[in-house]
N, C-alpha and C positions, 0 to 999 in steps of 0.2 A: 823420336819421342821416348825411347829408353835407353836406357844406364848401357852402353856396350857392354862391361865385365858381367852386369845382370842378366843381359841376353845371352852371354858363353857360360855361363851357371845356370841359366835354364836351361839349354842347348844339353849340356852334360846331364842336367836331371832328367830329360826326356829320353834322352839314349839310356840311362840305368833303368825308369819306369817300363821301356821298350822292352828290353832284355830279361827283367825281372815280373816285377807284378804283374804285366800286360800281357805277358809270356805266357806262365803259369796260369790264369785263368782262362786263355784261350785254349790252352792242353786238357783244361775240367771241360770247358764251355765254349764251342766255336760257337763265332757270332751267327747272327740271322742269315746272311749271304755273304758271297764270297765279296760283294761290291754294292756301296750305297749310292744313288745315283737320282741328281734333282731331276724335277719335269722336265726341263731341257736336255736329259741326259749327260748329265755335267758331273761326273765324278764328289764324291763327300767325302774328307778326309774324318780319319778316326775321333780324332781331337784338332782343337784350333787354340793354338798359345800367342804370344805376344812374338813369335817366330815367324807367323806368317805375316805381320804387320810393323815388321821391325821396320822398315823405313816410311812408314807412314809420319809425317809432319801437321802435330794435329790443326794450328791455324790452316796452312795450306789446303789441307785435303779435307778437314771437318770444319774447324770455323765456332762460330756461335748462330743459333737461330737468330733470324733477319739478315745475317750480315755476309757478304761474298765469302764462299762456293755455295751458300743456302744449301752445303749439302744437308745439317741436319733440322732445313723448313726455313719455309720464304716469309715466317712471321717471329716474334721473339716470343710470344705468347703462345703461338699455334691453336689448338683446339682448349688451351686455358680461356685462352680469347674468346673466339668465335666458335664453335662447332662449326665442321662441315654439311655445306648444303647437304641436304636429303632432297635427290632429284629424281624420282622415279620414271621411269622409260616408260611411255605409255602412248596408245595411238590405235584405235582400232574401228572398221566401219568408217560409219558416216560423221560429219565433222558433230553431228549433238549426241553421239553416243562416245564420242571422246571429249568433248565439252564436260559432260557427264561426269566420268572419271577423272576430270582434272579435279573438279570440286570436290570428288567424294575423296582425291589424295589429300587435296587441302584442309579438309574437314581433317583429316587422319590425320594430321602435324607433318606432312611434306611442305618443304620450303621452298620450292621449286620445282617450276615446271619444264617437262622435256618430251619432245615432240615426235611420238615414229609415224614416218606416212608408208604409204601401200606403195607396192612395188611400181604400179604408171605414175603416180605421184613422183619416184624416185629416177624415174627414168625420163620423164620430161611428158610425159601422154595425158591425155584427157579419160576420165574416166571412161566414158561414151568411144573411145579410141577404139577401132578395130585391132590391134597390137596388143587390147588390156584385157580383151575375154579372159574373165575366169577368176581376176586375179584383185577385183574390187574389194577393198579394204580388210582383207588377209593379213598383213603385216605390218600394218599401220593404219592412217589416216586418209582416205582422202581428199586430197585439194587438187581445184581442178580452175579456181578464180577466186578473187577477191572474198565475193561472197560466202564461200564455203572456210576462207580465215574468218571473215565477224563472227560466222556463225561459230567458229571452233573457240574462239575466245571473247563471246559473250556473256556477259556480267563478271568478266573477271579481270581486275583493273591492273591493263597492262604498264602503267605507269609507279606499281607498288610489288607486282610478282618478275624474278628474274626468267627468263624463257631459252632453254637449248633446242635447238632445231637437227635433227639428223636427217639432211640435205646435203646433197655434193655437186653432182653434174648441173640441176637448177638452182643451185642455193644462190644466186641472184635475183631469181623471179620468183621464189617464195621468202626469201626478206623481204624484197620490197614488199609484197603483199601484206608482210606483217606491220610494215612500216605503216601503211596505206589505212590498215587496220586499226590501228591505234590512234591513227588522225583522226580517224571515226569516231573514235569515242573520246577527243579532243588533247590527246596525248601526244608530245613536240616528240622529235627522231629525236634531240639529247636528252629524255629523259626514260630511253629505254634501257634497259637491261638485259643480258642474255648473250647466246652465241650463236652461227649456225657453224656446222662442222665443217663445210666448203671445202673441203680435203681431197682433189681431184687428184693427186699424184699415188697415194694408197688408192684409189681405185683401181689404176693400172698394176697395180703390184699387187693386190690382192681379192679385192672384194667386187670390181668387174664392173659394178653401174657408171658406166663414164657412156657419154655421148658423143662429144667434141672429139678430134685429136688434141696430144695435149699441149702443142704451143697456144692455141684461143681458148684452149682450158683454163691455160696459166694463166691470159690473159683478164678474163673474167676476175678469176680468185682475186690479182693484182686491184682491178675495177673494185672490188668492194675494199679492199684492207685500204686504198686512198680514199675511197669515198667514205668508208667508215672514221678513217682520222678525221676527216673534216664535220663529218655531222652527227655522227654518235658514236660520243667522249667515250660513254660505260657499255659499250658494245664489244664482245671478242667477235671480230670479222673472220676468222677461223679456228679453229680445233681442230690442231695436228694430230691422226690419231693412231695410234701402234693398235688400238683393240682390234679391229677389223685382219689388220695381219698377223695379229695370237690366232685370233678364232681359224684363221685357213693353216692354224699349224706352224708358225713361228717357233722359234726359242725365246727364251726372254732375251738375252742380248740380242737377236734378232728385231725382236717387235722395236727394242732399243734404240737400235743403230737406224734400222732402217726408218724410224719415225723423227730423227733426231735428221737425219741424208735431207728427209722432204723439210721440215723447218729448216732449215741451212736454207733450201733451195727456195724457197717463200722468201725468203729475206733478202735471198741477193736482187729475186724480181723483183721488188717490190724497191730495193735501191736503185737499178736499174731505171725504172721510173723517175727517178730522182726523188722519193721520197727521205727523210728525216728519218735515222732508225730508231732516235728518240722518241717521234709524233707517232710511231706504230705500232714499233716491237712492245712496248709494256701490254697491248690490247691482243696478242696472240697469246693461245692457251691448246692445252693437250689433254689428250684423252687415252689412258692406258688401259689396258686388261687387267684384272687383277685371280691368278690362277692357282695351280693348286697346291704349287710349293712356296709356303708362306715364308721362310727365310729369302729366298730368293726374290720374289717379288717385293720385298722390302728394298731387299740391298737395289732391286734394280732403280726404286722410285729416289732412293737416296742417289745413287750413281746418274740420272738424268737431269736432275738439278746440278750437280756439278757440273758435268759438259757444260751445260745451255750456256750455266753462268759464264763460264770461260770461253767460251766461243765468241760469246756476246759481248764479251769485255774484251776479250784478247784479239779475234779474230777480226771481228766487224769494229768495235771501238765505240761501241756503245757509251754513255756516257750516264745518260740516267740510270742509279739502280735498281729503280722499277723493271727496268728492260733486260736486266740478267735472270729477272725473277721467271722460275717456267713452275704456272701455276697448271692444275690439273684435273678434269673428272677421272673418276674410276666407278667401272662397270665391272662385276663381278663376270666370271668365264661362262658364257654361256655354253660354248661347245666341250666344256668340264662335267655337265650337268647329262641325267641317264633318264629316259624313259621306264627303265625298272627301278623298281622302291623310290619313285617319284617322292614319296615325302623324306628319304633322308639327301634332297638337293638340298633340304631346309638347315643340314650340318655343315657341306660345302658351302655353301653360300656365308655361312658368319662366320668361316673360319677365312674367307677370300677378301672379306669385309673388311674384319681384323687385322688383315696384312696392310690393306689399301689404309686404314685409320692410321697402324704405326708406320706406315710410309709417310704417309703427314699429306694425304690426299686433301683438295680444296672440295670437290662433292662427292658425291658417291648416289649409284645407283645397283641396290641388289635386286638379282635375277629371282624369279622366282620358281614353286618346286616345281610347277607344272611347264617351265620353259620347253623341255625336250618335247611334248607334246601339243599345246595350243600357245595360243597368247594368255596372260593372265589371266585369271575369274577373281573376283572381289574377294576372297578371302585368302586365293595364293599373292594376290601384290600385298594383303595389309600385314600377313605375315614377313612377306620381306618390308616392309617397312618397317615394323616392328625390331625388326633382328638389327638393326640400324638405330633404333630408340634406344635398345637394352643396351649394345655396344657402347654409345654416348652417355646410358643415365645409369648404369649398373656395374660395367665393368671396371672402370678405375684407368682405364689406357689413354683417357682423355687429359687426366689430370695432372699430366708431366709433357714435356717436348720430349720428341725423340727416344722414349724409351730405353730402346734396343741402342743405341748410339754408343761407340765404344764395347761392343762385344767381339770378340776378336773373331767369328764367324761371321758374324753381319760384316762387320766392314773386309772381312777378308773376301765374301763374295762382290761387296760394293764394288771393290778394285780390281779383281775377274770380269764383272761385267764392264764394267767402264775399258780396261784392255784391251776385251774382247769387241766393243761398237768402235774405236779405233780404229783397228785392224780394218775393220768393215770400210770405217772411213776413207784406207787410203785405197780399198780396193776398188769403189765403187769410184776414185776421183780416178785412177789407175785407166777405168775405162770412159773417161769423159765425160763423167757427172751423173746426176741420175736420171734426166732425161734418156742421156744414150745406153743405160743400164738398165733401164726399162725396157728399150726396144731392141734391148741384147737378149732380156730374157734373163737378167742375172737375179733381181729379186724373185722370180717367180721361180726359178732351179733351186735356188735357196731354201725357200718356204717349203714348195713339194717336200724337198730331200727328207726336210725337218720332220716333216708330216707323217710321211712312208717310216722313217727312224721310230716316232711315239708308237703307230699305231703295229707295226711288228712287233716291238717291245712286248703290246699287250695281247697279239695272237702266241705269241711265244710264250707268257706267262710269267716275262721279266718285270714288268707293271702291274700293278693290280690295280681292277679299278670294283671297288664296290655293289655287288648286284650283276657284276657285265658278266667278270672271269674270277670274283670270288665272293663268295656268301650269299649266291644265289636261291632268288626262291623262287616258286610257281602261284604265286597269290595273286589274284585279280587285282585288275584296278579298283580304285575305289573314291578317288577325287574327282569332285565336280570340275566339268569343264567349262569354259566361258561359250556362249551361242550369243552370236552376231544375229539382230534383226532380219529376220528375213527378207522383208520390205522395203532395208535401208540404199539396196543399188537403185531401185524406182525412185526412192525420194531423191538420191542425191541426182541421178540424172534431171529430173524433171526439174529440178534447183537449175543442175546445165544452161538446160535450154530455155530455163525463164528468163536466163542473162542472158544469153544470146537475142532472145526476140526484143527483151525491153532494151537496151541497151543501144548508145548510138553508135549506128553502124560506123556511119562519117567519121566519128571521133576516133576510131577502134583502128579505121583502116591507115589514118593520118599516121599514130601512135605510131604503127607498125612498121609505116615505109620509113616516118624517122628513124626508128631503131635498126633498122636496114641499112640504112646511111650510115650511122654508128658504127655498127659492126663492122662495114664496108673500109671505114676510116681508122685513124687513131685516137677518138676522143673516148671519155669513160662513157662506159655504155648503162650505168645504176640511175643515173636522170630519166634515161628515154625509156628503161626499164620501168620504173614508178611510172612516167606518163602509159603507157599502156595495161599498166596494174590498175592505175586509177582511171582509165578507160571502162574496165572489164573485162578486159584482152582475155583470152584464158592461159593456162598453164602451154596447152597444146599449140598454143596459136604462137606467142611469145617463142617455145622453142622451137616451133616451126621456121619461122627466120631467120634463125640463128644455127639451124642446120644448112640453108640457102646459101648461106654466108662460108660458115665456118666449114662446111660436110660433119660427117659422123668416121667416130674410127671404130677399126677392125685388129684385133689384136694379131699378130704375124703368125701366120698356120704352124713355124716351126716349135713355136713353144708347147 
C-alpha cells in the first residue's frame, strides 16, 4: 500500500527523530513508566508509522464497508443507516416484575429486548427444585413453564419487538416456550425475531452452566440451528459468545480465537448434518465483551470480521455473502466495573460503549454503575441507557463508517490480534479440535493463566484500576439499590403448581415419553420439545428426560 523509496525515507526519518528529538526530551523528561501495556498485557509501542503496516493490502485486508473481509463493517452505511440496536440486559424475580421492566425500557427508547434468567432457570431446574434453594430470581428471571413465558411477555407484541435470550444448556426448552408463546398471542414462528445464545461449547471453557456432556450438547445446538433454517427465517439460533470468556479473564485475542474455535466448530456440525451452509450460516451471530482498552477492543472487533469472512469463504465455501457477514452484540465488561466509587462505573461504561460503536457493533448493551453490587434499580439501567442515547445523538462517531480505519495503530493492533487467534488456531486443531481441547483442559489453563497475569499486575501496582489501588476513598455508599418483591417466590411457585394441577396429566406424560424416544434416536428433538411446552411440561420435567437419556457431565478433577 506504500511507495517503497517512501517507506526507506520514513524508515531513515524515524531513526534521526530516535536519535535526536526523542533523545533529548527523554534526557529533560523520562516518560511515565518504563513500559506501556494493553489490558491484555500486550506491550504499546512508542509511536506507530506506516512501518508497521507496510505490507498491509488495503482491498485484501481492509476492503470497503459491505463488501468482503467486512473488515471495516458488514453494512456500507453502517450506523449512517441504521443505529445499533439498544438492548438492555434485563431479568429479575418473577416473570411480572420483569415484564415490568421491559416496558419501562421500552417507554425509555430501548429497541430491544434481552432476557436474563435466574440461576435454576439457567441450569435446567424448576424453581420449586430442591437444587434451587435460595437462588430464586437473584440473577435473572424466572421460568419454570410456558406460563411464566406469557406472563413475562404479556402485552408486548412479540411479532414487532426483536428478543435475545441468554440461555445455553436449556436453550431448546426455553425457545420453544417462547415460540409457544407467541402462538398465544397469534404470532407465526416466521415472524419472530431475536436470538438465544445456545452457546454450549463456552460453557465448558468458561462460564460452567452446562448439563449435558458435550457431544448431546452439540447435538441439541445442531437440533435448533436446522430447525430454526426451516421455520424461523429472522431467528439467530445461536450467539457465539467471547463475553462470557473475557469476564473469567481472557485476553482479547483470547476471547477472539477462542470464540471464533467454537463458531468453526458449530458449523462443521451443523454440515455434518447435512445442512446448506448457505440456509444457516447468514442466521448465526456473536456476542463480545467490550473492555477497557479501547484501542484494542476496536482493532479486535475489526480483526473478527476479517477471519469469519474468510473462513466462511475460503474454508467452508460459502457462497452467499450474507454468510461471511459475522454480525454482533456488545455488552460492556462487567467484571471491569468496582464496587468502590460505584458511580464513576458510569465513565467506564461510555468509554466501553464508544469502543463497541467504533468497532461497528450491531447492538449493544451497557452495564450499569451499580453492576459490582446488585442487579440494576430503575435509575442505574436509564442512566446506562442513556449513555447509549448520548453516544448515538450527541457525539458525532455515528456519522462516518469506520472512523479510526486507517490509523496506523488500530490497524497495526488489528493484525496482532488476527496473528495472534491463528496461532491459537493451529494449536487448538494441533490437539484435535476443540472438543478434545476442552477435555484437555487447554482453554481453561489459557484463561486462568490470563487471569492470575491481570490480577498480579494490579496487586503489584503495574495496573491501576480506579478506586481499588489508586485514588481511593473512604465515602459511603450512597446509591439506591434495587429490592425484589418479597412475595415474588410464593407467587411464582403457587403460578407452579397451578399448572401442574390444571394441566393434563395424559397429555404431559405422552409428550414426554415422545421426547424420550427422540433423544433415544436420531431425529431433531425442537418438535417433541414444543409438544411438551405446549403441553405444560415444565422446565424441570423436559430436562428431566433429557438427563435419562443424555446423563449430566462433570468436569475432569485435573483441571
Amino acid at each position: 500500500m506504500y511507495d517503497r523509496e517512501q517507506i526507506e525515507a520514513l524508515r531513515s526519518a524515524l531513526e534521526a527523530w530516535e536519535g535526536g528529538t526523542l533523545k533529548a526530551t527523554l534526557a529533560r523528561r523520562p516518560e511515565r513508566q518504563d513500559e506501556f501495556i494493553t489490558t491484555s498485557s500486550e506491550r504499546i509501542e512508542r509511536l506507530y508509522t506506516p512501518l508497521d503496516v507496510e505490507d498491509m493490502d488495503y482491498m485484501r485486508d481492509l476492503g470497503l464497508p459491505g463488501e468482503y473481509p467486512f473488515t471495516r463493517g458488514v453494512h456500507p452505511t453502517m450506523h449512517r443507516g441504521k443505529l445499533w440496536t439498544m438492548r438492555m440486559f434485563a431479568g429479575f424475580g418473577t416473570a411480572e416484575e420483569t415484564n415490568a421492566r421491559f416496558k419501562y425500557l421500552l417507554d425509555k427508547g430501548q429497541t430491544g429486548l434481552s432476557i436474563a434468567f435466574d440461576l435454576p432457570t439457567l441450569m435446567g431446574y424448576d424453581t420449586d427444585a430442591p437444587e434451587a434453594v435460595g437462588e430464586f430470581g437473584k440473577c435473572g428471571v424466572a421460568v419454570s413453564s410456558l406460563k411464566d413465558m406469557e406472563v413475562l411477555m404479556r402485552d408486548i407484541p412479540m411479532d414487532k419487538v426483536s428478543t435475545s435470550m441468554t440461555i445455553n444448556s436449556p436453550a431448546a426448552v426455553i425457545w420453544a416456550m417462547y415460540i409457544a408463546a407467541a402462538e398465544k398471542q397469534g404470532v407465526r414462528p416466521d415472524q419472530l425475531r431475536g436470538t438465544i445464545q445456545n452457546d454450549i461449547l463456552k460453557e465448558y471453557i468458561a462460564q460452567k452452566e452446562y448439563i449435558f456432556p458435550p457431544e448431546p450438547s452439540m447435538r441439541l445446538v445442531t437440533d435448533t440451528i436446522e430447525y430454526g433454517s426451516q421455520h424461523l427465517p429472522l431467528w439467530n439460533t445461536i450467539s457465539i459468545s467471547g463475553y462470557h470468556i473475557r469476564e473469567a479473564g481472557s485476553t482479547a485475542a483470547q476471547e477472539l480465537a477462542f470464540t471464533l474455535s467454537d463458531g468453526l466448530e458449530y458449523v462443521r456440525w451443523a454440515l455434518a448434518r447435512g445442512l446448506d451452509i448457505d440456509a444457516f450460516a447468514p442466521r448465526l451471530s456473536f456476542f463480545f465483551n467490550a473492555h477497557n482498552d479501547f484501542f484494542e477492543e476496536i482493532a479486535k472487533y475489526r480483526a473478527a470480521r476479517r477471519i469469519w469472512a474468510r473462513e466462511m469463504r475460503e474454508t467452508f465455501g460459502a457462497k452467499n455473502p450474507r454468510s461471511w457477514l459475522m454480525r454482533f452484540h456488545t455488552q460492556t465488561a462487567g467484571c471491569s466495573l468496582t464496587a468502590q466509587q460505584p458511580e464513576i462505573n458510569i465513565v467506564r461504561v461510555a468509554i466501553q460503549a464508544l469502543a463497541a460503536v467504533l468497532g461497528g457493533t450491531q447492538s449493544l448493551h451497557t452495564n450499569s454503575l451499580d453492576e459490582a453490587l446488585a442487579l440494576p434499580s430503575e435509575k442505574a439501567v436509564t442512566i446506562a441507557l442513556r449513555t447509549q442515547q448520548i453516544i448515538a445523538e450527541e457525539s458525532g462517531v455515528a456519522n462516518t463508517v469506520d472512523p479510526l480505519g486507517g490509523s496506523y495503530f488500530v490497524e497495526a493492533q488489528t493484525n496482532r490480534i488476527e496473528k495472534q487467534a491463528y496461532e491459537y488456531f493451529r494449536r487448538i486443531e494441533e490437539l484435535g479440535g476443540v472438543l478434545p481441547a476442552i477435555e484437555k483442559g487447554f482453554f481453561q489453563r489459557e484463561i486462568s493463566e490470563a487471569a492470575y497475569r491481570y490480577q498480579r499486575e494490579i496487586d503489584q501496582g503495574i495496573r491501576k484500576v480506579v478506586g481499588v489501588n489508586a485514588y481511593t476513598d473512604d465515602i459511603p455508599l450512597s446509591i439506591p439499590l434495587l429490592e425484589m418483591d418479597p412475595k415474588g417466590y410464593d407467587r411464582q411457585v403457587a403460578r407452579l403448581n397451578e399448572v401442574r394441577r390444571t394441566r393434563d396429566k395424559g397429555r404431559v406424560g405422552q409428550a414426554l415419553d415422545r421426547l424420550r424416544i427422540a433423544c433415544q434416536g436420531t431425529e431433531n428433538t425442537m418438535p417433541y420439545i414444543l409438544d411438551a411446552v405446549r403441553a405444560y411440561a415444565t422446565l424441570g420435567e423436559i430436562i428431566g428426560v433429557m438427563k435419562e437419556v443424555f446423563g449430566t457431565y462433570e468436569e475432569p478433577t485435573w483441571i
